[in-house]
VOPAGU-2260 file (C-alpha; in pm, 1 decimal, decimal comma):
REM VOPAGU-2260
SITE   aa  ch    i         X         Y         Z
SITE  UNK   A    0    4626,8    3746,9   10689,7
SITE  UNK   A    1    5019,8    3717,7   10783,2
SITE  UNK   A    2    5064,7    3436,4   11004,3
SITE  UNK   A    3    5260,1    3470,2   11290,0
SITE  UNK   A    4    5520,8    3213,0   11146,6
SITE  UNK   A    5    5610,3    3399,2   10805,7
SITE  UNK   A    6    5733,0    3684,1   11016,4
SITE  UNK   A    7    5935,4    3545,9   11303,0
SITE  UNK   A    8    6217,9    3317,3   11419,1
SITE  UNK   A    9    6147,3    2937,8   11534,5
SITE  UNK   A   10    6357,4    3059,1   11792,1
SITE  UNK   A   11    6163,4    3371,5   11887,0
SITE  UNK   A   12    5840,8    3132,3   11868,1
SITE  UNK   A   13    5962,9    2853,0   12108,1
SITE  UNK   A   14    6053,6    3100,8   12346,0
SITE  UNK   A   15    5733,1    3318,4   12302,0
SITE  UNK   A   16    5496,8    3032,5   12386,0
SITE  UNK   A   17    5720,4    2913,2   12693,1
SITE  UNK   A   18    5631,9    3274,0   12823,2
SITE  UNK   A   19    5242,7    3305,6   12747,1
SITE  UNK   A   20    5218,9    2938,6   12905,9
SITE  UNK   A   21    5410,6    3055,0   13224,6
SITE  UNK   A   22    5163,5    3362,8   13257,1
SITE  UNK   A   23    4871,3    3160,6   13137,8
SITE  UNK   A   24    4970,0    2894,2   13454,0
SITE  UNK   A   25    5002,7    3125,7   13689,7
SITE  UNK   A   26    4637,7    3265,8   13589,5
SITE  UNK   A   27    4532,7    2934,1   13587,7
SITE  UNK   A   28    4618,8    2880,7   13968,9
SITE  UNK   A   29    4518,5    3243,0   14048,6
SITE  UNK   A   30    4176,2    3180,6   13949,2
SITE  UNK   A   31    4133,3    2809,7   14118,1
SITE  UNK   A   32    4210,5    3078,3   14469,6
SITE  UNK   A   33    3922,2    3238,4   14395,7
SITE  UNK   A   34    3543,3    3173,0   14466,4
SITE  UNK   A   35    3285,6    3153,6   14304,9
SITE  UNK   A   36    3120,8    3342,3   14130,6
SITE  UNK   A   37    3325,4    3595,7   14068,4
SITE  UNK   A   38    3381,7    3954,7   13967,5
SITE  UNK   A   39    3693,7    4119,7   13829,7
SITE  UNK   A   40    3760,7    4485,8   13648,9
SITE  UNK   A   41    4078,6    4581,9   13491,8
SITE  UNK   A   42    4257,3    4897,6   13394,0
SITE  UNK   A   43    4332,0    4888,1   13070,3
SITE  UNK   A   44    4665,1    4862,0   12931,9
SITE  UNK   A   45    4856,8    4769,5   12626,3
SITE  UNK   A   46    4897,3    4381,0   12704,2
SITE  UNK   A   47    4557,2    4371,6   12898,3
SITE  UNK   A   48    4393,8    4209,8   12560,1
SITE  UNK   A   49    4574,8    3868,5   12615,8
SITE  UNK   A   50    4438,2    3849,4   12993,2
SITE  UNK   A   51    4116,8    3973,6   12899,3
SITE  UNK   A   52    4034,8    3677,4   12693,1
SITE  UNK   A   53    4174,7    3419,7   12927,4
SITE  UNK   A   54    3973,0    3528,1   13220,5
SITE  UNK   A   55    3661,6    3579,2   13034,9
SITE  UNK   A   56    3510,1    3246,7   13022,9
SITE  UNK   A   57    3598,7    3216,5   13401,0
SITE  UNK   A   58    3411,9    3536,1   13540,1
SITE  UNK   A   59    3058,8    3581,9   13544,8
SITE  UNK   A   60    3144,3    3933,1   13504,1
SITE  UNK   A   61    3443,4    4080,0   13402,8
SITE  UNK   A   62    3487,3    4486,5   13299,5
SITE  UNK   A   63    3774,6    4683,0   13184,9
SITE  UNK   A   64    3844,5    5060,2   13338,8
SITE  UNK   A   65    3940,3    5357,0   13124,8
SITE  UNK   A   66    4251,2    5507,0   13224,7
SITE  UNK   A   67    4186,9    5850,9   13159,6
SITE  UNK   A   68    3852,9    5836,7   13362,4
SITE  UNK   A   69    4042,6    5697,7   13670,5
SITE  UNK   A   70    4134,3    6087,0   13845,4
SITE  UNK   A   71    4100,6    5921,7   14184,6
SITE  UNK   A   72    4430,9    5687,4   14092,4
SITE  UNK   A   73    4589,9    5959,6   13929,4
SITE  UNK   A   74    4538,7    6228,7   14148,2
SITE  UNK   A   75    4638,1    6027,1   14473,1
SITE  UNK   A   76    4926,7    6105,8   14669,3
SITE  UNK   A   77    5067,5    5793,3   14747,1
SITE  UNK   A   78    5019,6    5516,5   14435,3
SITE  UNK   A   79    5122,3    5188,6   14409,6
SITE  UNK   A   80    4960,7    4911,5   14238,5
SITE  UNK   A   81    4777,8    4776,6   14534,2
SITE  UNK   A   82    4634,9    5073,3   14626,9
SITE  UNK   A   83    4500,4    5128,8   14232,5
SITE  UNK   A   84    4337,6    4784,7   14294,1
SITE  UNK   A   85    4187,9    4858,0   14606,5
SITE  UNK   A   86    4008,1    5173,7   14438,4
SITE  UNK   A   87    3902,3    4975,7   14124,0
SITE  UNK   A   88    3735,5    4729,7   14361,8
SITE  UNK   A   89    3571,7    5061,8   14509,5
SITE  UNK   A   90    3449,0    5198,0   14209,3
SITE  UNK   A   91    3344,8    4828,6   14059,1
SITE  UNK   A   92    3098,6    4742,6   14396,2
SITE  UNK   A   93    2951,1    5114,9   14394,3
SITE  UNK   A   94    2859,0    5096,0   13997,4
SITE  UNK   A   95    3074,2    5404,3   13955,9
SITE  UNK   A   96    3382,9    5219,6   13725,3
SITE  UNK   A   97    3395,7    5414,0   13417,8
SITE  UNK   A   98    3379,0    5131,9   13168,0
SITE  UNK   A   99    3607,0    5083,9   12858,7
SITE  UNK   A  100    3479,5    4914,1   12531,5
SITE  UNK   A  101    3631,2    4554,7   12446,8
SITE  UNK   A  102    3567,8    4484,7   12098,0
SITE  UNK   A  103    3580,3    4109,6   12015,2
SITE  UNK   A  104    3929,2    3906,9   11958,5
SITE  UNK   A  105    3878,6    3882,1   11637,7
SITE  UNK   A  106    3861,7    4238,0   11559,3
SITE  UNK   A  107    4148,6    4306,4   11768,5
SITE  UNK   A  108    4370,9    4113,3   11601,8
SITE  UNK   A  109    4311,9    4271,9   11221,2
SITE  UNK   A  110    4288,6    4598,9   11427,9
SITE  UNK   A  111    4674,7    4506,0   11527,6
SITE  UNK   A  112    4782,3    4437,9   11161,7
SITE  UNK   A  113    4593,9    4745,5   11002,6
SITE  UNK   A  114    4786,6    4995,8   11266,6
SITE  UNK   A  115    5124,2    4736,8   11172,5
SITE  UNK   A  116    5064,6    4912,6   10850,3
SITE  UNK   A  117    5009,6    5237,3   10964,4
SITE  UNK   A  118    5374,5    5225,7   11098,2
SITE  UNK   A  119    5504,1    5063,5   10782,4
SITE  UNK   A  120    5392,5    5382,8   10577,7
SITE  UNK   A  121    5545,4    5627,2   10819,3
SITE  UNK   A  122    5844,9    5419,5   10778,1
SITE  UNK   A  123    5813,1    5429,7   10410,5
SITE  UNK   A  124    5759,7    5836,6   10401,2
SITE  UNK   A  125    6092,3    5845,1   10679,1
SITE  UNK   A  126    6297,4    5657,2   10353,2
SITE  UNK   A  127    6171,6    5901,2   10112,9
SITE  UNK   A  128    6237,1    6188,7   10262,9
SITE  UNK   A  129    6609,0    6023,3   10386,1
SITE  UNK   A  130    6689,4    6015,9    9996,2
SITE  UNK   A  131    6555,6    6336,3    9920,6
SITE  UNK   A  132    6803,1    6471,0   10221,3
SITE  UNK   A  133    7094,9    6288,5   10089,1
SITE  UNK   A  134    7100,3    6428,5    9731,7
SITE  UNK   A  135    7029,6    6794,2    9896,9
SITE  UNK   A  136    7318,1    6761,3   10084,9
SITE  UNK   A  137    7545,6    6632,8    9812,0
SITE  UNK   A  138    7385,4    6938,7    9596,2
SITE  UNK   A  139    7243,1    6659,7    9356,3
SITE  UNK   A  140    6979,7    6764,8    9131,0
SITE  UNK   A  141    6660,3    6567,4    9068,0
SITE  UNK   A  142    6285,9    6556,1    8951,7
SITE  UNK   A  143    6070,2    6572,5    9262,8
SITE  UNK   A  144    5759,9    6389,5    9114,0
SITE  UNK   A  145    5962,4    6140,0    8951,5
SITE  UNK   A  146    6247,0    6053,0    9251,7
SITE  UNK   A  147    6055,3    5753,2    9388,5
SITE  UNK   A  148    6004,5    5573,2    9031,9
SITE  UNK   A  149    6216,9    5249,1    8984,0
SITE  UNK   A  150    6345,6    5391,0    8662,7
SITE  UNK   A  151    6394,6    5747,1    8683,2
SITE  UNK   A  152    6608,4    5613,8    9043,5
SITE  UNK   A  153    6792,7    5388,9    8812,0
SITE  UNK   A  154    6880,6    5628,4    8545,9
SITE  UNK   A  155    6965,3    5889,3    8821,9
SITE  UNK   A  156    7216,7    5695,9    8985,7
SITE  UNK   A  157    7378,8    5558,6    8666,8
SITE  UNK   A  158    7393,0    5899,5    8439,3
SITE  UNK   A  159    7433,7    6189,9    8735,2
SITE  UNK   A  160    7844,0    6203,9    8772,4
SITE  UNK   A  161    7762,1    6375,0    9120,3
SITE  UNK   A  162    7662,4    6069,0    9295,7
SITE  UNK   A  163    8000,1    5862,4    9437,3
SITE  UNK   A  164    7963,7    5565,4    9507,9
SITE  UNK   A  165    7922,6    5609,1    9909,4
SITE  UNK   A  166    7625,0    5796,1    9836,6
SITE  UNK   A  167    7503,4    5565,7    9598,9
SITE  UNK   A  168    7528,1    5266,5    9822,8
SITE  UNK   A  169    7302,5    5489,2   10072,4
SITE  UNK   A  170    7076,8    5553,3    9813,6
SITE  UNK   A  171    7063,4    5235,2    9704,1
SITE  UNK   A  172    6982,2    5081,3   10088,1
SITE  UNK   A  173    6708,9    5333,3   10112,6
SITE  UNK   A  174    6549,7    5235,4    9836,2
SITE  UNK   A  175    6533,0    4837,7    9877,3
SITE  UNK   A  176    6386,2    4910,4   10205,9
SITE  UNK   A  177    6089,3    5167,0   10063,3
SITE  UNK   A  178    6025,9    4862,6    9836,8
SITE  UNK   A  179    6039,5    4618,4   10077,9
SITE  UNK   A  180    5830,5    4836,1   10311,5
SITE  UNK   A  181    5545,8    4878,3    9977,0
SITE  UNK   A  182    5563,1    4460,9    9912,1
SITE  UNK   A  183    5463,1    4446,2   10335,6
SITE  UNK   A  184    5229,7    4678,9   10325,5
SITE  UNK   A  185    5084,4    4624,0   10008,0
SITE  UNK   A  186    4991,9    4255,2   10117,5
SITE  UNK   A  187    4885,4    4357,0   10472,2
SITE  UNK   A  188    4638,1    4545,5   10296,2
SITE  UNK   A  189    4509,8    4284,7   10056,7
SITE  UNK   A  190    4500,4    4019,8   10359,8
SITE  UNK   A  191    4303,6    4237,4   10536,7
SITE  UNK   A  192    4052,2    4319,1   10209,4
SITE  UNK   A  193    4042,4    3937,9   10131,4
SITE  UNK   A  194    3911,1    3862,9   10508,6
SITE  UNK   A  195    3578,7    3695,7   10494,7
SITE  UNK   A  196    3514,2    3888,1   10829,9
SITE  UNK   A  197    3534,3    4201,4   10652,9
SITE  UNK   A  198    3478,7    4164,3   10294,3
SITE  UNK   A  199    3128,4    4203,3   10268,4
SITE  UNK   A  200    3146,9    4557,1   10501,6
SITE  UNK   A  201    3427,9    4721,0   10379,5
SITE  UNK   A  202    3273,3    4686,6   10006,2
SITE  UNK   A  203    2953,4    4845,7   10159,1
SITE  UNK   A  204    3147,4    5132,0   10280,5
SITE  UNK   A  205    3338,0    5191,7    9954,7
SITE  UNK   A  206    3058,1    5254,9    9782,8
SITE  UNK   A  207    3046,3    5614,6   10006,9
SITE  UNK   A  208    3200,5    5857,1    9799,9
SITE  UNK   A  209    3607,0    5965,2    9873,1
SITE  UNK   A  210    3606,3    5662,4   10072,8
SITE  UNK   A  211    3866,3    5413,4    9990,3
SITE  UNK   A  212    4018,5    5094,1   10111,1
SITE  UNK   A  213    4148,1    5202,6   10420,8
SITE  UNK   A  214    3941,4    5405,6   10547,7
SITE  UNK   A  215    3671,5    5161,3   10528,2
SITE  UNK   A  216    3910,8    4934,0   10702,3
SITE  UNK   A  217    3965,3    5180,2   10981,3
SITE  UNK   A  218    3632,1    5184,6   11034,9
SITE  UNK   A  219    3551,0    4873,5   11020,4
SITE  UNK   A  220    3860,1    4806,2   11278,0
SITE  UNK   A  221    3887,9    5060,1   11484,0
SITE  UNK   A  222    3494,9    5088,0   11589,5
SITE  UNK   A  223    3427,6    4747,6   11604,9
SITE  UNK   A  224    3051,2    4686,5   11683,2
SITE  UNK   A  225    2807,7    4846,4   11401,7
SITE  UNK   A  226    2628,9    4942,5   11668,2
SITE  UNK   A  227    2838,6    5086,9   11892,1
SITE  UNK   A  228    2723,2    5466,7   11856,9
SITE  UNK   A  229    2396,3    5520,8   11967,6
SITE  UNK   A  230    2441,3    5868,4   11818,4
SITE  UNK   A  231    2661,5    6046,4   11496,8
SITE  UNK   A  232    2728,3    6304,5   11785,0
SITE  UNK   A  233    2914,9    6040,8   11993,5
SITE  UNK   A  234    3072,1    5896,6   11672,7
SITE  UNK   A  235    3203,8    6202,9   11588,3
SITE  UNK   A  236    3320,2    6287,6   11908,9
SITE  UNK   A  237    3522,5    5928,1   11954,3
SITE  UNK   A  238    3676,8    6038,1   11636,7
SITE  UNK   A  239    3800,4    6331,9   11771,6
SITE  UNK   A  240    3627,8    6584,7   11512,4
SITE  UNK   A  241    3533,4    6861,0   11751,9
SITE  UNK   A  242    3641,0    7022,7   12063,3
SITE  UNK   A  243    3535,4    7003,4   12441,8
SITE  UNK   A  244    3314,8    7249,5   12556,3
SITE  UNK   A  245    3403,8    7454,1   12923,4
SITE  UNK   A  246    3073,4    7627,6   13052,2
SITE  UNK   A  247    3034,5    7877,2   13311,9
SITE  UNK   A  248    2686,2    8095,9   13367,7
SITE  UNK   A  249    2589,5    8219,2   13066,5
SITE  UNK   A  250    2966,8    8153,3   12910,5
SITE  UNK   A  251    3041,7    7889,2   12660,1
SITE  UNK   A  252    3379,9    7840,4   12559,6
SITE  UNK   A  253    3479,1    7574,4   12282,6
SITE  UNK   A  254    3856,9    7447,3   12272,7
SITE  UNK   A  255    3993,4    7299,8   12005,8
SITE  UNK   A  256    4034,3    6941,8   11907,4
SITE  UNK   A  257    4023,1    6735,8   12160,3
SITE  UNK   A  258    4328,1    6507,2   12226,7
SITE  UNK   A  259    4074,4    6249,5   12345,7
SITE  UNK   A  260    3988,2    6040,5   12048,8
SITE  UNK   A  261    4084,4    5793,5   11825,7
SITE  UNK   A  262    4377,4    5912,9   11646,5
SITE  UNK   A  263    4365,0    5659,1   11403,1
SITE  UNK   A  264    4029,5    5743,4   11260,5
SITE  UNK   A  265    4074,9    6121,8   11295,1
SITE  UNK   A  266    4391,6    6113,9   11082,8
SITE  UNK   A  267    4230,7    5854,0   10823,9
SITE  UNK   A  268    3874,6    6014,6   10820,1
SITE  UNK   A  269    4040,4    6430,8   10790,5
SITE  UNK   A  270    4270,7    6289,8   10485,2
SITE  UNK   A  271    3943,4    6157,7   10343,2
SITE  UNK   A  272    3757,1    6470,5   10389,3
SITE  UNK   A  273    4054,5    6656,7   10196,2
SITE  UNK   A  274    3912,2    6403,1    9852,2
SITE  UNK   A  275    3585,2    6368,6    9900,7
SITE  UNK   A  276    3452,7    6685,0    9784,2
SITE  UNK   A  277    3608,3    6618,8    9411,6
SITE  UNK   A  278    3388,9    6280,1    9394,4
SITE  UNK   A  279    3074,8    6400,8    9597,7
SITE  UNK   A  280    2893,3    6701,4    9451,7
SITE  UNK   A  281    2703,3    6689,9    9817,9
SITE  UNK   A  282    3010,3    6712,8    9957,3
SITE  UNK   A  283    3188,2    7006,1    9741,2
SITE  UNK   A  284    2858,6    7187,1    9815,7
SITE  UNK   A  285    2896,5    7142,4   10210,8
SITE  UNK   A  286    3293,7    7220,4   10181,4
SITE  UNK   A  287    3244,9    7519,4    9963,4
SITE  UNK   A  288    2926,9    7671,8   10177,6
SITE  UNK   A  289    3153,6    7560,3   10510,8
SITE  UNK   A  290    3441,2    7751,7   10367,5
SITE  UNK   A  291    3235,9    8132,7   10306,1
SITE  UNK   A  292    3180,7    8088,3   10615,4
SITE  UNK   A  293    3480,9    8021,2   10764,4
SITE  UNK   A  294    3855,4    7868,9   10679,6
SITE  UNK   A  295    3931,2    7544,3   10514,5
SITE  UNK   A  296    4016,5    7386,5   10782,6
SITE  UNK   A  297    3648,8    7448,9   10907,5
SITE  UNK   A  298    3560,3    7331,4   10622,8
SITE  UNK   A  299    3741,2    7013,2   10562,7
SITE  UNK   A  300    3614,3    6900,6   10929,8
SITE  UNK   A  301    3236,6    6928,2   10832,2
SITE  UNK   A  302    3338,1    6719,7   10531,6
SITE  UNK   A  303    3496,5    6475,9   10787,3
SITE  UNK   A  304    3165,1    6470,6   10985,9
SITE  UNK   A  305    2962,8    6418,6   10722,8
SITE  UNK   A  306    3164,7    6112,1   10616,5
SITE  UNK   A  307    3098,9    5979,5   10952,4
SITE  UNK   A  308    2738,9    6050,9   10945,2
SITE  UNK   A  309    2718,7    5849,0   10585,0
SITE  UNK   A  310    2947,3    5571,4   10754,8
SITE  UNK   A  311    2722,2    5557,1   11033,2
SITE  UNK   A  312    2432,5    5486,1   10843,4
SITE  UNK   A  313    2585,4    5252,8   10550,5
SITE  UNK   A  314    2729,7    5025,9   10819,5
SITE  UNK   A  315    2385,1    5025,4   11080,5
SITE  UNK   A  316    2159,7    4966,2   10727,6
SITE  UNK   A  317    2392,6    4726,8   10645,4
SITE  UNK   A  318    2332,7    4835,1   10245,9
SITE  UNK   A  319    2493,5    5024,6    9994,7
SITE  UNK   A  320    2537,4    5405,5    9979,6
SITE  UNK   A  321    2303,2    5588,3    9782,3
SITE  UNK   A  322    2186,8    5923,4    9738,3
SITE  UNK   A  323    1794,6    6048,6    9817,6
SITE  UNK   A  324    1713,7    6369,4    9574,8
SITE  UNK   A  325    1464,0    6519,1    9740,6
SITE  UNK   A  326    1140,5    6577,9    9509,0
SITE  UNK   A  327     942,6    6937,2    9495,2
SITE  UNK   A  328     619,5    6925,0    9558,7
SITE  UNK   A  329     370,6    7210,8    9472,2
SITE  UNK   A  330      81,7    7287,0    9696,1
SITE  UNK   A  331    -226,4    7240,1    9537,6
């Protein structure tokens, strides 16, 4: 993986550990006030991993809260952060604190450089569609499926008497930063592939059909434990792959999507589900019955389940994917 120091400043460093040692002393003194043993629960937050592992080893117990699940805090006319403590220490001594899965440090931190990359390709996407915008508005005509290769761009800028040179020094930016962007992200990816953490599962899961490098990685990442799910229904349902249900007498009412999920692995695991079907006869079969039924966008989401119900099992067996024909048997 990229190491902390091929990406920033000495500078930014010295002054980076000067501030987690400040916040790590006044933990430290925080926790000598205490007695013991002790209990603590959190609500989770974005820099809550750091303190997480620091108090660990101290607490005989130590939980952290889902936000969403906390409607008391919410919902409360009068909030400030003492009072939001105060209830957490309710909810933690009645057994009613609704509990938010910590995967391990480890995890986390490839978890942190796989969504780095996420934000490097939407960066990458925002340059190529900048240069397609420029020549539009200078009325410049070009090859869409060839724009983004190093020598059509070359010959484009060099033989088309439209481009001046301001727009050819934008041009030219924009493109040193897509392929600076693709050199990142390209060895994020293989750091992450290389990992003797994750080598071994990640090549189990690409032997699924339609799945691929990074959504193995996702999965790997983003879930955490292989044995997190006690069920494909709750799998599916962290991976935001079908809607909440409202029930009233004899009505049942199902919403859509639900925006309470994992966006990373709905996004990764629907743009699988749009390839699968060409490398998984099973899975054309289920898309194409899915789809008489109903739309293709039906359809695509049963192939997205599907691919969580085969993930499911490749990563719990801990063995490669593999298809069971079922044999005919004739009654005697």
């Amino acid at each position: 993986m990229l190491s902390q120091q091929e990406v920033s400043p000495p500078w930014w460093r010295d002054a980076q550990r000067r501030h987690d040692s400040r916040h790590t002393l006044d933990l430290d003194r925080w926790i000598k006030t205490l007695p013991q043993p002790w209990t603590a629960a959190m609500e989770a937050t974005v820099f809550i991993g750091w303190i997480y592992d620091h108090l660990q080893p101290h607490a005989s117990a130590l939980k952290v809260a889902h936000p969403l699940m906390l409607r008391a805090i919410a919902a409360a006319k009068k909030k400030n952060d003492r009072i939001d403590a105060k209830k957490i220490c309710d909810c933690l001594r009645c057994d009613f604190l609704p509990e938010c899965y910590m995967a391990s440090t480890a995890i986390r931190e490839r978890r942190r450089t796989l969504r780095y990359r996420n934000l490097l390709v939407r960066q990458m996407v925002l340059m190529k569609n900048k240069i397609s915008m420029l020549l539009m508005e200078a009325g410049v005509s070009y090859n869409k499926q060839r724009l983004h290769k190093a020598g059509y761009f070359r010959e484009l800028l060099a033989t088309n008497p439209e481009i001046n040179e301001g727009l050819g020094s934008l041009l030219r930016v924009c493109r040193e930063t897509v392929v600076r962007l693709q050199r990142t992200e390209s060895a994020l990816v293989r750091s992450l592939e290389r990992d003797s953490l994750l080598m071994d599962r990640v090549e189990r899961l690409m032997t699924i059909p339609g799945v691929g490098p990074i959504t193995a990685l996702t999965w790997a990442l983003e879930v955490g434990e292989r044995k997190r799910f006690s069920s494909i229904k709750k799998a599916v349902s962290y991976c935001g792959l079908c809607g909440a249900e409202k029930s009233s007498g004899n009505t049942i009412q199902r919403t859509p999507l639900s925006k309470q999920r994992n966006k990373h692995l709905q996004t990764t695991l629907i743009e699988a589900a749009k390839m699968a079907p060409r490398y998984s006869p099973e899975l054309a079969l289920l898309h194409d019955r899915e789809r008489r039924k109903d739309n293709a966008n039906r359809a695509t989401l049963a192939v997205a389940r599907k691919l969580v119900a085969y993930l499911m099992a490749v990563d719990r067996g801990q063995r490669n994917f593999r298809v069971v024909e079922a044999s005919s048997c004739v009654a005697a």
